[in-house]
N, C-alpha and C positions, 0 to 999 in steps of 0.2 A: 582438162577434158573429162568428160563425161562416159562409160564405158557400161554394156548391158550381159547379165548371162542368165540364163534360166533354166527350169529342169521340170518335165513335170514326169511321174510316172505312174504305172499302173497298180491300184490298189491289190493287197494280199486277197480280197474279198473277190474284188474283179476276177484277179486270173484263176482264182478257185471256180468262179461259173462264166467263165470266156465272157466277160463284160468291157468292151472297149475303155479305154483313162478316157474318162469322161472330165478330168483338167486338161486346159490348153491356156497355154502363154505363147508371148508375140512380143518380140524385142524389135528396134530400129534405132541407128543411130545415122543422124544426117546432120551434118555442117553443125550449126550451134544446139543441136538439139539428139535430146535422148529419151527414147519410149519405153518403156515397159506396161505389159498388159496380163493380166489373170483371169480365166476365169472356172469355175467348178459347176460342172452339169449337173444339175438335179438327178440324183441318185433313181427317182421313182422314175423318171425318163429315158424309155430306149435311147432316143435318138439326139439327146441334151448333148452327149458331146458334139453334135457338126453343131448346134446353137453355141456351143461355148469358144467355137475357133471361130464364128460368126460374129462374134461381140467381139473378139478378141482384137480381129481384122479390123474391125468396122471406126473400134474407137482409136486403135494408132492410124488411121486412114486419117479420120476425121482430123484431130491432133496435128498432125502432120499437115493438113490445106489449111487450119486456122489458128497456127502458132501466131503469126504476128495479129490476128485481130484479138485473141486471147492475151498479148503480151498488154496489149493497149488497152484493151477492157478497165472500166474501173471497177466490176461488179464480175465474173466467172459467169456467174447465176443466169445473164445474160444470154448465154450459149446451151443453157441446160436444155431449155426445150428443145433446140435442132438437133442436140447430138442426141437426144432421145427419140425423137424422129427420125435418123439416118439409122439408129437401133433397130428399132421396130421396123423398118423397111427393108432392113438387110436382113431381120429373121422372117422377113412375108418371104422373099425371093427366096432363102433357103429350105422354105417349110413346101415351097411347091416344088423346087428341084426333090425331093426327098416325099412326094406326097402326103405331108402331115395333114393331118383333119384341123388343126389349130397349132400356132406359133408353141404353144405354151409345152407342146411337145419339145420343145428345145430349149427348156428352160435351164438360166444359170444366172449364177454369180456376176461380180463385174470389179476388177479392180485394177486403177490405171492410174501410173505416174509418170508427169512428164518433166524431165531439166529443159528450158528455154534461156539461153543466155542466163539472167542471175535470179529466175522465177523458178518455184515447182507448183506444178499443176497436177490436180489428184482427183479422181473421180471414185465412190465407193456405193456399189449397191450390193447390198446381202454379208453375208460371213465371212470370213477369211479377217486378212489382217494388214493394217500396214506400220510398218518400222522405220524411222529415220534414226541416224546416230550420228550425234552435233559433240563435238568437242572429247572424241571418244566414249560418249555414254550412249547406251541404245535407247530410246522410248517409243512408246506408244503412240503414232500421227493418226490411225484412225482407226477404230474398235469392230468387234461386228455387229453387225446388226442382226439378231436373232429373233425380237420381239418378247413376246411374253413365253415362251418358249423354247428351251435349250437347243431342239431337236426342229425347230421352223427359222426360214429366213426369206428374204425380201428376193424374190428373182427381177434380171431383166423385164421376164414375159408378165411379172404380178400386175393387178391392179393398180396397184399403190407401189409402185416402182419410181415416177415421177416424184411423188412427193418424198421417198425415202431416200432416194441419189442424192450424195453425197458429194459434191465439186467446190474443191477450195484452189485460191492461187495464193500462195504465200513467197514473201523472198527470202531468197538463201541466205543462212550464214555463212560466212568464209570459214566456218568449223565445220560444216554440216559437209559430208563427206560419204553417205551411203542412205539409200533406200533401197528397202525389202518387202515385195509383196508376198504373201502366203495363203494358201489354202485353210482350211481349217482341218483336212488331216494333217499338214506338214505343221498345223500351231500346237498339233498335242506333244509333238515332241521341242520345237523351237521355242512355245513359250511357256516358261512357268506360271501355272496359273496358279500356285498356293503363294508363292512371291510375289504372281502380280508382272512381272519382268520378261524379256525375252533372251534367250538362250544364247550366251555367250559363243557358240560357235557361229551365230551371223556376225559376231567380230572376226573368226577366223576365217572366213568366206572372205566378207572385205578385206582385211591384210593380204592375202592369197593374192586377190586380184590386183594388187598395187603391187605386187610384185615376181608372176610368172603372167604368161602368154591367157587369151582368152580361150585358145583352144585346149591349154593344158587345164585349166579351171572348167572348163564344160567336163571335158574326163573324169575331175575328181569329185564335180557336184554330181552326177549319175549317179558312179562309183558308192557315192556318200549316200545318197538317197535310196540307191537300188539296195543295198546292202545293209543300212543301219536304221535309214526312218521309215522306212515301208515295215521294217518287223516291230513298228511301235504300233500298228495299228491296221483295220482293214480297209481305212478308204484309199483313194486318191493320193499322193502328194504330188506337189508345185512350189516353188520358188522361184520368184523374177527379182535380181538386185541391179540398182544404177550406183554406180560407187563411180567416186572422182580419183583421178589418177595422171600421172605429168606425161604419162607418154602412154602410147597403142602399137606393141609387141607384133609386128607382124611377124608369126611364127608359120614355117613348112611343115607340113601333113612330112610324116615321115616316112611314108614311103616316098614322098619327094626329094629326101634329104640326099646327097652324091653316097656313093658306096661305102667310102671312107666313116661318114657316120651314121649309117646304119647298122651298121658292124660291129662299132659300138654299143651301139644300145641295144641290139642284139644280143651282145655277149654279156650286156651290164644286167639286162632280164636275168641271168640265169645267177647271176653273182652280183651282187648288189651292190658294196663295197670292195671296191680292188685299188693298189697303187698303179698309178702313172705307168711307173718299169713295168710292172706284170700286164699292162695293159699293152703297154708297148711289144713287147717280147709275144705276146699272144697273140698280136695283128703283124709281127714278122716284122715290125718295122724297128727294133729293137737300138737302132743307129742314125733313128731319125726321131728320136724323143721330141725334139722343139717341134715337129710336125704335128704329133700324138697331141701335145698340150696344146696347139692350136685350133686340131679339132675338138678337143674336150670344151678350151675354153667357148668356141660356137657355139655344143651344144650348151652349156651351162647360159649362155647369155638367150638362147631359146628358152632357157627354163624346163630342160630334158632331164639336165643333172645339175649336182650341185661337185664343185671339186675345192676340198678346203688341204691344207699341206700333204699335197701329194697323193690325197686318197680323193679317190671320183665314188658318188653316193648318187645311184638314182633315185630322181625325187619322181616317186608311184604310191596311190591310193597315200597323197598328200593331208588330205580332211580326218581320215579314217584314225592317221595317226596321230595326229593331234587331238584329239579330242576324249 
């Protein structure tokens, strides 16, 4: 199965002059199928961010009512002009809720992948990036589109948007195991552009997620992104991954968790590393150790902690140290 997480936050530049994150992503996951959506509001546009959660909406909407006539398509290309018409009709309807003089006030990016059964489907207008990584290696699935121009790119609202959108369906390999959509402020730090390659820590994102909860993973890609790739630069960052994975982690909010292990991890906040016994003896239950290891091993199987002989280690700001 197919499993989605995404991040987008607000540029160092923005909260310097209260500028809304003018990125917006849009995940869904339903029955054989997996969404993710990107997009980046035109910087010169007040109001590009409600255009870019507009796009965002419009094209996992669209995706979602015509997976199966997409699965059967022999041609993708076929579907370009609708979904580019349900585009442009969804930023008419938000440009009047919002009084815009013109669409273009709500200009943005656009970048959508979807897993259907054993297809992925990918739609690409303007800059940013997309990543697939087959057999362990990460590559390049589709580039930006900037033009003649470092500092220009293709929007939704452009002229020449139709001609530049980018819709492929390709079939999976049984290797192929992650895709990463990005902004182009999250590619100054994700992708090496003197290499040429993309940034080893979208391997340690997908391992991550094949092996803790999705809600422990939203925590650490925030955490990652609030903290480490926002001070690489002044825009925007974003990140949408679809990564394949054998099982889907239903983990509890932990203020939901019973008393017993909250206590826990309460007291593992403060001390990171502690033995079983000191853990025991500090929740009074110091004679009921197989109790203590029962809870430990719950949370560990949530993905809260990690407990390897005898020592419990909470796993917090996961990405930050790895990397």
């Amino acid at each position: 199965m197919w499993i989605t997480n995404s991040v987008a936050v607000q540029g160092r530049g923005h909260l310097a002059e209260l500028i809304p994150c003018q990125d917006k992503v849009c995940t869904l996951e339903q029955n054989e199928m997996a969404i993710i959506a990107l997009a980046d509001g035109a910087g010169s546009c007040s109001l590009s961010h409600f255009g870019a959660e507009t796009v965002c909406r419009t094209v996992t909407n669209f995706f979602q009512g015509h997976a199966k006539e997409l699965y059967s398509a022999e041609n993708p290309e076929t579907l370009k002009i609708l979904l580019y018409q349900e585009l442009l009709a969804a930023l008419e309807e938000t440009a009047q809720a919002h009084d815009c003089k013109s669409v273009k006030e709500l200009s943005s990016t656009l970048l959508c992948a979807v897993v259907y059964k054993d297809k992925l489907f990918t739609v690409h207008i303007g800059d940013g990036m997309m990543v697939i990584r087959t057999d362990g290696t990460l590559s390049i699935f589709s580039e930006p589109d900037n033009g003649e121009y470092a500092n220009q790119t293709t929007f939704v609202t452009s002229s020449t948007a139709l001609e530049h959108m980018r819709i492929s369906c390709t079939k999976l390999s049984s290797k192929t195991d992650a895709v990463f959509l990005m902004s182009d402020g999250s590619a100054a730090s994700l992708y090496h552009s003197t290499e040429k390659k993309p940034s080893n820590s979208l391997n340690l994102f997908a391992d991550m997620s094949m092996q803790y909860s999705q809600d422990i993973i939203q925590e650490e890609l925030t955490d990652f992104f609030e903290n480490s790739i926002r001070k690489r630069t002044l825009d925007d960052c974003s990140l949408c991954m679809l990564v394949k994975t054998q099982h889907h982690k239903q983990v509890p909010n932990p203020e939901t968790l019973r008393r017993n292990l909250r206590k826990i991890l309460e007291y593992l906040q403060e001390n990171n590393a502690v033995s079983i016994q000191k853990l025991a003896s500090v929740l009074y239950r110091k004679k009921h150790l197989k109790k203590v290891k029962r809870d430990v091993n719950q949370l560990a199987e949530y993905g809260y902690l990690k407990y390897e002989q005898g020592t419990i280690y909470l796993l917090s700001s996961i990405f930050r140290r790895n990397t």
